[in-house]
N, C-alpha and C positions, 0 to 999 in steps of 0.2 A: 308474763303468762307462764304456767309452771308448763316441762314437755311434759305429753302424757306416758312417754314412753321410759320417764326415768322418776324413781319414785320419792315422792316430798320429804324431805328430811327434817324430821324431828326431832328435838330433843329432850330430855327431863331429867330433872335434876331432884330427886329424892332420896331420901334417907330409909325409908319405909319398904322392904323388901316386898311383902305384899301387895302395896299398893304397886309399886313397879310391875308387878307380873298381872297384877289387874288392867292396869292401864296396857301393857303391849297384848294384852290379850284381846284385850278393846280394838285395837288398832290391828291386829290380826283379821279381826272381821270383818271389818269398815272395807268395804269395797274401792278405799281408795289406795295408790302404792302409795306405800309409805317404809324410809330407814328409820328406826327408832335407834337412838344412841341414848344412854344414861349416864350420868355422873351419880354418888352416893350423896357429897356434900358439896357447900360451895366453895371447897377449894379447892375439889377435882374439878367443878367445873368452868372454873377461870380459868385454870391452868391450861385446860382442853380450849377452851375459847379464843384463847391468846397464844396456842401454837401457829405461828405464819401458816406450816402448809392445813390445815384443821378448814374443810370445805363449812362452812357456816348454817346453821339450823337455818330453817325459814321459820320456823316455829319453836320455842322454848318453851315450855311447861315447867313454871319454876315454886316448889315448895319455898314458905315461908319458913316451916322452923325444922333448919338443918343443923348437924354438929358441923364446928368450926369456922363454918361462916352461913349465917344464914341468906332466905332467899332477899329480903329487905338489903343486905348489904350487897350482895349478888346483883340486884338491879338496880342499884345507885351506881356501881362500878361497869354494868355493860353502858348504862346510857353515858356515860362520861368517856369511852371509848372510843375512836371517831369511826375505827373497821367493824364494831359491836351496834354500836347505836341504833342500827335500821332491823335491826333483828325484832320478829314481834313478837310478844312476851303474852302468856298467860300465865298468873299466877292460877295455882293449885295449892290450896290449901285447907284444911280441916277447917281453919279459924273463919269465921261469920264475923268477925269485930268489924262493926260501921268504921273503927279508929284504922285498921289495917288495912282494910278497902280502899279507902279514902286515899291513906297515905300511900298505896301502891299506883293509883293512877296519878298522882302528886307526880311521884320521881319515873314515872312514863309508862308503869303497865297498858296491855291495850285490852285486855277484857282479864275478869277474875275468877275463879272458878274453884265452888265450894264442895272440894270431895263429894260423888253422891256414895253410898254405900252398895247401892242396886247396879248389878251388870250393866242392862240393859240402859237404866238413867246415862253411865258412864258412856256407852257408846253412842247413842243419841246426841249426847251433849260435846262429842269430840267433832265426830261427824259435822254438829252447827259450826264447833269452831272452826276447820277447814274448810 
């Protein structure tokens, strides 16, 4: 059970400077605490994943299509981790392909989540996730 007194730590991993300011703005207002931390790509955010002292997301919000490593390879390598593994993952992504859907709950997504473009859709739909 999360304390109420120390705020749930998130994480996202995008390339998309917009959407990043969209999304902490979203979580700005949600009335739940929350640390937002971001990586650009996926190979800041291995890197950040995989330092020892690096306290671990409860939460991942992870883009599909990042430079230099995307989110597809990103989540093949946290669930193959054994201290990454338990981390729960939402992809975020623009794409609606049934083929990426599919394939993200394959290698262990736990819910997927298709950009909305409306403020309000975004914060609604964070809020369900937590």
């Amino acid at each position: 059970m999360q304390n109420p007194s120390h705020p749930i730590k998130i994480m996202l991993a995008d390339d998309d400077e917009d959407d990043v300011l969209f999304f902490k703005d979203a979580f700005a207002e949600i009335k739940i605490k929350t640390e937002v931390v971001v990586a650009k790509d996926g190979e800041e955010l291995m890197a950040y994943l995989q330092k020892e002292d690096t306290a671990l997301p409860t939460l991942l919000f992870l883009d599909l299509n990042m430079p230099r490593k995307n989110g597809m390879q990103c989540l093949q390598e946290i669930k193959q981790i054994e201290r990454l593994k338990d981390i729960a993952i939402a992809i975020y992504s623009t794409s609606a392909s049934e083929e990426d859907i599919e394939e993200t709950f394959v290698k262990g997504a736990n819910v997927y989540i298709k950009k909305p473009s409306d403020f309000g859709v975004l914060k609604k739909m964070l809020q369900q996730v937590i």
